[in-house]
C-alpha positions in Angstrom: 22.1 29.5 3.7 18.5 28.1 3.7 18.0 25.4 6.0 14.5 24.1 5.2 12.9 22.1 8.5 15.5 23.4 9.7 15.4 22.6 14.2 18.5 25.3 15.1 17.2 27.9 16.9 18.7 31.5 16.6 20.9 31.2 19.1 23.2 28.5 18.1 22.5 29.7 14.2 24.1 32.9 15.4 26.8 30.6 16.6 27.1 28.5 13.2 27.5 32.0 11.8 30.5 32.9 14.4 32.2 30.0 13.6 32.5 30.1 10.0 33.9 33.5 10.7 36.5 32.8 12.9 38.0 30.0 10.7 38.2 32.6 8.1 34.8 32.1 5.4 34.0 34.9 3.9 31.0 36.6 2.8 28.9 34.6 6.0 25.2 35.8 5.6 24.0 37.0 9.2 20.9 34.9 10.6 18.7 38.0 10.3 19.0 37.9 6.6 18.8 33.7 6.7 15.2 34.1 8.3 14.5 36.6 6.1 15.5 34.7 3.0 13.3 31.7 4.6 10.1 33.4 5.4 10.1 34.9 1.3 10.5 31.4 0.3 7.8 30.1 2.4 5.6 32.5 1.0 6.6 31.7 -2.5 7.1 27.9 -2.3 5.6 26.9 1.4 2.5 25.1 2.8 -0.1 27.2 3.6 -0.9 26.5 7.2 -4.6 27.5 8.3 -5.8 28.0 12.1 -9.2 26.6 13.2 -11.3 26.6 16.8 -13.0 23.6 17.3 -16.6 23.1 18.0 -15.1 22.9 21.7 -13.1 25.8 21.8 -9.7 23.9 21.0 -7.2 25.5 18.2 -6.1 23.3 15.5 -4.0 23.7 12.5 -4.4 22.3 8.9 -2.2 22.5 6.2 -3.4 23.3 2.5 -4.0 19.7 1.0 -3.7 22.0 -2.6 -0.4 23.2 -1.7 0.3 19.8 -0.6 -0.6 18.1 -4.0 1.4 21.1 -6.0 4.2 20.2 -4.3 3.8 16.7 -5.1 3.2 17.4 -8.4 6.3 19.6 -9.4 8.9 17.0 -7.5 10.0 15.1 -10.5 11.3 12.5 -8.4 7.7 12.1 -7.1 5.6 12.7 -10.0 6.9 10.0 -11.2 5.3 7.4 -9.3 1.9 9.0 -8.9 -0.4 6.8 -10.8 -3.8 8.3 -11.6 -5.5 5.7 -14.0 -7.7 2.2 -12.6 -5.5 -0.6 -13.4 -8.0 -3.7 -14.4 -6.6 -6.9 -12.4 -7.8 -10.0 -14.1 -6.3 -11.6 -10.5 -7.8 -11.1 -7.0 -4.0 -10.1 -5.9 -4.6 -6.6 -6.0 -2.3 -4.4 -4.0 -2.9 -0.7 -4.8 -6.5 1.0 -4.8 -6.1 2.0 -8.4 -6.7 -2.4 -8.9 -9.6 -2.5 -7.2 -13.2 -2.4 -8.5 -14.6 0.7 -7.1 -12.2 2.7 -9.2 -12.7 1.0 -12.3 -16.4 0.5 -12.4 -18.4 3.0 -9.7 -16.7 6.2 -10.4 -17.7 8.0 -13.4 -15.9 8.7 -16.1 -15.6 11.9 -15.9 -14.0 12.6 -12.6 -11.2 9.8 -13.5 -8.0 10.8 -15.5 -9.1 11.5 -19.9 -7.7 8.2 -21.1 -7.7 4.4 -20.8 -5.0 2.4 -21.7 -6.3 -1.0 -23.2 -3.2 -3.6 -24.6 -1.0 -1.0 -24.4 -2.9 1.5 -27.0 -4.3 5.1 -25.2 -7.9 5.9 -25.5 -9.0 9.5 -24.8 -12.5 9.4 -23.2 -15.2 11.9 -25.1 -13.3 12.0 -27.6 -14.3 11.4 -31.0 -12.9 7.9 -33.0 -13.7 6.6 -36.0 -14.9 2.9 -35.7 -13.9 0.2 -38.5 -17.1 0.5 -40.0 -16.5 4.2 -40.9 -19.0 5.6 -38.1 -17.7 8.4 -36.1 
């Protein structure tokens, strides 16, 4: 039984555990082995958390924004609506930061996504096209 964010403590997971036992479930795993089973996982799947002291002494904690993103990335349900690519809005109703100028015209090309889509048709930046004329 993994319980991810889970808020039980051991106490009353020991008492989940005592429960399901006295109404007859078999095969109840024992908290010990539920932590155990959690703390792999995290290892394997989790957020790296890292511990800093402040300029002032004070401790803070961050968690890895690249374990964040992976995360992100592999949710299907998430992926989905990640949009990566400036949007050009003929209209001044603009309501994402994709829309807006900045992303369109005053970040490079090459630290923006490898294609443009233009009416529907995909263009792959730096890479090589042959134009009407025959020129490549």
């Amino acid at each position: 039984m993994h319980l991810p964010r889970s808020v039980f403590s051991v106490r009353q997971l020991e008492l989940f555990v005592w429960l399901l036992k006295i109404n007859g479930v078999e095969d109840v795993t024992s908290v010990k082995t539920m932590k155990d089973l959690d703390s792999r996982l995290q290892k394997l799947y989790g957020i790296q958390t890292y511990k800093y002291k402040g300029a002032f002494g004070h401790t803070y904690y961050v968690n890895s924004l690249a374990d964040i993103i992976s995360q992100e990335m592999s949710n299907p349900r998430i992926r989905e609506k990640l949009l990566f690519y400036p949007e050009d809005r003929a209209t001044k109703n603009v309501s994402e930061a994709r829309q807006f100028a900045r992303w369109l015209d005053e970040i490079p090309d090459d630290k923006l996504g490898p294609m443009a889509r233009i009416h529907g048709e995909d263009y792959y930046i730096f890479e090589p096209c042959m134009l009407r004329s025959g020129l490549i």
